[in-house]
N, C-alpha and C positions, 0 to 999 in steps of 0.2 A: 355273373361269371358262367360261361358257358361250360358244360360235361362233357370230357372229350371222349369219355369212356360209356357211354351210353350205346349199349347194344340192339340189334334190331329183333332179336324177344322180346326184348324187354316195351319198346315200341310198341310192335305186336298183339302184345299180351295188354297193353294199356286201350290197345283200338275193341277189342275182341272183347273184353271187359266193360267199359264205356258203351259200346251196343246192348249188350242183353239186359246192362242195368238199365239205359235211356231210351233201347229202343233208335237210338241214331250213331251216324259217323261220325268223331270229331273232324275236322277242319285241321289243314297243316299250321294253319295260326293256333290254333289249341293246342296240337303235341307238340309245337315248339315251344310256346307258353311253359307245356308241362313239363318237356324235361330240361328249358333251357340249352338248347343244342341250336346252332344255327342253321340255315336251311340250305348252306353249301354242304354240310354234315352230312343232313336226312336226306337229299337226293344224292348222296355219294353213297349212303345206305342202300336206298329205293330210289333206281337210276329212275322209273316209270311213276313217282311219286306216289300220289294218294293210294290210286288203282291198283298199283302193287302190294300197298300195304294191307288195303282190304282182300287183294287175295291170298297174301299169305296167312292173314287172320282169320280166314271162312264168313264175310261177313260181306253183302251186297256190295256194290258200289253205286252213291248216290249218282245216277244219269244227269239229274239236273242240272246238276256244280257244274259240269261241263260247259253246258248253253253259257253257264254266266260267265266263265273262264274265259272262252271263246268270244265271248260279248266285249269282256274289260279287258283280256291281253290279247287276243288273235288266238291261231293256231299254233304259236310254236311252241315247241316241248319247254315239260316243267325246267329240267339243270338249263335249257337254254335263256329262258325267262329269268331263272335265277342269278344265271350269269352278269347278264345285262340288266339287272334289276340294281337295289342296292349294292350287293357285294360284288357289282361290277370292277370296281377300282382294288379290290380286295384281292380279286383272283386275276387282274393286272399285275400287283406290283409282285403277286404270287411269281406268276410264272416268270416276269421279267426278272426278277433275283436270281431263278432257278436256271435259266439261260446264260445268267453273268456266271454263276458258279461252274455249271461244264462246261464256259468259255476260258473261264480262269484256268481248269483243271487241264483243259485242253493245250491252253495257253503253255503251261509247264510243262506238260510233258513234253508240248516239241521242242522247248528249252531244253530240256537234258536228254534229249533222244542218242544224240551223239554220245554223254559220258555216262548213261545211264548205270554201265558195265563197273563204273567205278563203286568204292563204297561207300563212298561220302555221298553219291548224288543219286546212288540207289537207297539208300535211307532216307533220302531229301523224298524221293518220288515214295515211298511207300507215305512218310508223313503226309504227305499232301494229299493223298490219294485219300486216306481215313479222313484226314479233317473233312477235302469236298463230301466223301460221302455221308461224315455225320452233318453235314449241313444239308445234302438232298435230302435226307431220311426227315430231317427235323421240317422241311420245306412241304413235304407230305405229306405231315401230321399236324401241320399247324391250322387251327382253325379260327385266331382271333388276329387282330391288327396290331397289340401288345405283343404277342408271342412272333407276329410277323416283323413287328421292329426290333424285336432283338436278334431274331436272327441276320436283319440287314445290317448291325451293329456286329455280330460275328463276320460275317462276310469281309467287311472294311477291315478286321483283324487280319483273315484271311490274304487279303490281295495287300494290305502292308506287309504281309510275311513276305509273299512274291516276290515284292520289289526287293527284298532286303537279302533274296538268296537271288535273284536271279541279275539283278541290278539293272534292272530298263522295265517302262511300262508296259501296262498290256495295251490290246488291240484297243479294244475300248477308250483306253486315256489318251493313245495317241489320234486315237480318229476323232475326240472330244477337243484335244487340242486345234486340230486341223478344222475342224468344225471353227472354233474360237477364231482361227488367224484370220479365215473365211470371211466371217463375219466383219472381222477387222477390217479388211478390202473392203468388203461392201461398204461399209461406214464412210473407210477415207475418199472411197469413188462418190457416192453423194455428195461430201462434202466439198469435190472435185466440181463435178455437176454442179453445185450452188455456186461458187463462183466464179464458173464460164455463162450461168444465165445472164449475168447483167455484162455481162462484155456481149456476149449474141447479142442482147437488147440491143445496148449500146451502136453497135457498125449495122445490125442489120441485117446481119450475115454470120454464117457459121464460122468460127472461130479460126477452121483452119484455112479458111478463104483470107483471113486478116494479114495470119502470117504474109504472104509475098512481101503486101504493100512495107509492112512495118521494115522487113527484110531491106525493101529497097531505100525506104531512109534511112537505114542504119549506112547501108554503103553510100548515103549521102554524106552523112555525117561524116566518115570516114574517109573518103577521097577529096573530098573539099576541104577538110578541116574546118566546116562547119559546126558551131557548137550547135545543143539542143535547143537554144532559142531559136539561133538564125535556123535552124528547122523550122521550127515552129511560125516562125515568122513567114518562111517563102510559103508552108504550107497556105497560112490565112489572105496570103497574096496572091496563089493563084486562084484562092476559093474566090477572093471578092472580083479581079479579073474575069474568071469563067461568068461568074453570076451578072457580069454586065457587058457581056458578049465579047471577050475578045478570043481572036483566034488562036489555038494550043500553039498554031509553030510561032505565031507573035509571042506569044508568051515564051516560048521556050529561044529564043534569037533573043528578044530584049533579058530575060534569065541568065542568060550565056554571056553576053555581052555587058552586062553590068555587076556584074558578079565577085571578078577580081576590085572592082571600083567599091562594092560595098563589103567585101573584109578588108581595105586598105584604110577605110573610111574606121572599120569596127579596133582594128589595131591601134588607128590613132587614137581613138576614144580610151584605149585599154592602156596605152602610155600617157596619154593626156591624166587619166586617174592615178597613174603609179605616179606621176612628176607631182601631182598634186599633194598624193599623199608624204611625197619625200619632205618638200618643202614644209609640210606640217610638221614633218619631225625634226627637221635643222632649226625651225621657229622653236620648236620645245627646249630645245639643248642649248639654243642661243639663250633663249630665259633661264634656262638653268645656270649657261657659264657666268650669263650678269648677276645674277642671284648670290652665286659663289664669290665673285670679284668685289660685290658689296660685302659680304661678311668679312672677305680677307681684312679690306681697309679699315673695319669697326674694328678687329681684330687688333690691326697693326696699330690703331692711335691708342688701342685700352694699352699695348706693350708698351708705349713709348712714355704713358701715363706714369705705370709704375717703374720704367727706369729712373725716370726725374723722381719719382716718390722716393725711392733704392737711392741716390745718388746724396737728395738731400739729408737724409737720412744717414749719410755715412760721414757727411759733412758733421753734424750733431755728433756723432760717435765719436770722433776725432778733438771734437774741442771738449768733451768729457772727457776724456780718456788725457788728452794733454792734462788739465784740471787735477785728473785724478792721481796722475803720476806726480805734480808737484805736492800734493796732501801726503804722499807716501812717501817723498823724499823729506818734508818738513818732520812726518812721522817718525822718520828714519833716526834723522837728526834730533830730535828731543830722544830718542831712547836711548841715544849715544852719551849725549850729556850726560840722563840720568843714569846711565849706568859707570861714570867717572864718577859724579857726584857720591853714587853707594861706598865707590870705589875708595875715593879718599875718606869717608865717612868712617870706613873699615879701618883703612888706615890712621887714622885720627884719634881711632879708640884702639887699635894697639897701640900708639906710642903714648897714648894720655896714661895705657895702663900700664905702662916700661917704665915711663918718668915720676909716676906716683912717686913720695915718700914712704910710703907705708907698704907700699910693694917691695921697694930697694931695702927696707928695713925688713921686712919678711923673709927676703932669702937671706940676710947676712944672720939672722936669729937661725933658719934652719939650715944652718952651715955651725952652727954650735950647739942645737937641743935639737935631738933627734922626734921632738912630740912635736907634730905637726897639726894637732888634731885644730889649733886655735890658728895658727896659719893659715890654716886650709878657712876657717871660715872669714878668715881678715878678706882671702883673695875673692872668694866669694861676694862678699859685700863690696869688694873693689868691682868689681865685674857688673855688678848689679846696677853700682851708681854712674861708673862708663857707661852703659849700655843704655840707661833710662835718658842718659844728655843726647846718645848717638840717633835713637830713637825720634826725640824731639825734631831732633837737625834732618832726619831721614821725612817725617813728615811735612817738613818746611819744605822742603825738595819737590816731593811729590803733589804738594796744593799749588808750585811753581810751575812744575809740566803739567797740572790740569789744565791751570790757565789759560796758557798756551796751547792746550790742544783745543779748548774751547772757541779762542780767539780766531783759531786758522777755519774753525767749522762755520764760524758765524759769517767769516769772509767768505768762504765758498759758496755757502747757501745764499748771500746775497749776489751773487756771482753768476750762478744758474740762470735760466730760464723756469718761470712759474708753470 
C-alpha cells in the first residue's frame, strides 16, 4: 500500500542521510522501494526527478546514471517517461474521468442556466457543484488504481443523479449511442454488400446494370399475361436461337407471331388439367353415392327382417293371450261355484243349527229359567259339532276346485308350444 502522505523532507532528508552514511545516491528504485510511494507521486514531488532531489539535499548528482538513462530511455524528461511508462493507463483513465466530471458539471449547468434563479434548481446547482468538486479534488489526490476505481464508481453515482434531475442524457451517452446506431449501419451495409457479391458474380455486371433487363421482363410478364415460366421459357429460346445464329428480327417476327398460338396452346393445357381434375372428383362422389345406395339396401332387407320377426311374433302373442283369457275365464268360473258352494255351506249350518232338537229345546227352557249359564254351553257344543261337519263339506269342495284347476293347467301346458 502506497503512503499518500510522504513528504519531500522527509525524501530529502532520507537522500542526504543515505550519502554521508554510504558515501552514494540512492536510485529512484530505492526511495520508492523505501517509502513505498509511486513514481507519479515522487515526480509530482520533484518535477526534475533525481537531480532535484539531490539539490535540495546538498549532495552531488551522479553524472553517470545519466549516460545510462539516456542509453535505455532516450532523452525525454523523467514525469514524461513516467507517464508513458507503466502508469501510462493510470494517468489515462486519470484524466479521462476528470474530463467526464467537468463534462458532466458543464453538462448541468447549461441544463438549469435558464431556472437557475428558481430555488429548487438553485440548490440543485449548488449540490452538484460540491459533489463535482469533491470528485475533482479526490481525482487529484488519488494515487493508486483502487482509489481510482472508486471514484469511477462515484462518478456513475453522480451522472445517475443527472439523469434523474435533469431527465435526458449527457453528451457523452448520446454521442455513445450514435456511435452504437453507426456502427449498426456499418454492420447492416456489409451484410448488404455480402449479398449483392454473388448476384455481381452471377450476371457479371454490377448490380444496378441488372435492374433494366429484370425491369423489362417484368413488363413482359405483365402485358402478355405471361406467367414466370413462359418467361422463363422464351428466355431459354432465345438463348439457344442466338447461340445457333439466328437473326434478332427473325426471332423477334417468329416471337411476335407465334405468341398468341402458344398461350392459346398453354390455356388449353390449363383447362385440359382443371376438366381432368373435375372428372376425378365426380369419379369420387360417384363411388361415394354407390357406396351409400349399397348400405341403404343392407339397411332396408335387415328392416324388412325384423318386421316379419315383429309380425310373427305378434301372431304368438295373440294365441297366448286367446289361451290366456280362456284359463281366466275357466278361473273365473270355478271361484263362482266355489263361492255358492261356501255359500250354501253357511247356509246348511244355519239351518242344521235352527232345526237341531236341542237348540229348539234351549230356547223354550230359557223362556222359563233365567240361568243360562248351561245353555249357553249346550249352544256352544251345538255350534262346535255344526261347524266340524260344515268344515268337512268346505274341504270336499275346495280338493274339487283343486282338481279342476289342475286339470285346466295340465291342458294348457300341453297346448303351448315347447
Amino acid at each position: 500500500m502506497f503512503h499518500k502522505h510522504v513528504g519531500k523532507e522527509e525524501i530529502v532528508e532520507y537522500v542526504a542521510r543515505t550519502y554521508r552514511e554510504g558515501g552514494g545516491v540512492p536510485s529512484i528504485r530505492q526511495i520508492l522501494k523505501q517509502f513505498s510511494v509511486c513514481r507519479a507521486r515522487l515526480y509530482k514531488l520533484f518535477p526534475d526527478g533525481l537531480k532535484q532531489i539531490c539539490r535540495e539535499a546538498g549532495v552531488p548528482y551522479p553524472e553517470e546514471r545519466d549516460k545510462v538513462v539516456k542509453m535505455m530511455k532516450g532523452s525525454k524528461p523523467a514525469m514524461e517517461r513516467s507517464r508513458q511508462g507503466e502508469n501510462f493507463d493510470f494517468w489515462f483513465k486519470k484524466t479521462e474521468l476528470e474530463a467526464k466530471v467537468k463534462e458532466l458539471l458543464y453538462a448541468f449547468q447549461l441544463k438549469t442556466e435558464g431556472v437557475k434563479s428558481e430555488p429548487y434548481w438553485r440548490s440543485r446547482r449548488e449540490q452538484f457543484n460540491e459533489l463535482a468538486e469533491w470528485l475533482l479534488k479526490g481525482l487529484k489526490e488519488a494515487g493508486t488504481q483502487r482509489e481510482l476505481e472508486l471514484l469511477k464508481k462515484d462518478f456513475e453515482k453522480l451522472k445517475m443523479h443527472y439523469v434523474r434531475v435533469i431527465g435526458d442524457l449527457t453528451l457523452s451517452d448520446r454521442l455513445k449511442e450514435q456511435r452504437e446506431a453507426l456502427a449498426k449501419l456499418v454492420r447492416e451495409y456489409s451484410e448488404i454488400e455480402g449479398a449483392l457479391k454473388p448476384l455481381r458474380e452471377k450476371f457479371g455486371v454490377p448490380i444496378e446494370k441488372v435492374a433494366p433487363a429484370i425491369s423489362e421482363l417484368i413488363s413482359i410478364h405483365e402485358s402478355c399475361g405471361a406467367s414466370t415460366e413462359d418467361v422463363i421459357a422464351l428466355c431459354q429460346f432465345v438463348k439457344v436461337m442466338a447461340n445457333m445464329g439466328w437473326d434478332p428480327n427473325t426471332l423477334h417476327h417468329y416471337i411476335l407471331g407465334h405468341h398468341q398460338t402458344l398461350l392459346n396452346v398453354n390455356a388449353l393445357k390449363v383447362e385440359k388439367a382443371r376438366l381432368e381434375k373435375e372428372v376425378q372428383r365426380l369419379s369420387s362422389e360417384r363411388r361415394r353415392l354407390l357406396a351409400n345406395i349399397s348400405d341403404l339396401k343392407q339397411e332396408r332387407d335387415h328392416i324388412a327382417e325384423e318386421v316379419q320377426e315383429i309380425k310373427d311374433l305378434r301372431s304368438k302373442l295373440s294365441q297366448l293371450l286367446s289361451k290366456e283369457m280362456e284359463i281366466i275365464g275357466r278361473a273365473e268360473m270355478n271361484n263362482l261355484v266355489a263361492g255358492i258352494m261356501y255359500k250354501e255351506g253357511v247356509d246348511g249350518l244355519a239351518n242344521a243349527i235352527v232345526n237341531d232338537r236341542r237348540f229348539i229345546l234351549m230356547l223354550q227352557l230359557s223362556r222359563e229359567n233365567e240361568l243360562l249359564a248351561k245353555l249357553i254351553d249346550i249352544i256352544v257344543q251345538i255350534i262346535d259339532d255344526n261347524t266340524k261337519q260344515q268344515k268337512e263339506w268346505a274341504t270336499k269342495l275346495s280338493f274339487i276346485c283343486e282338481l279342476f284347476q289342475r286339470q285346466f293347467q295340465k291342458s294348457y301346458n300341453l297346448a303351448s308350444p315347447t
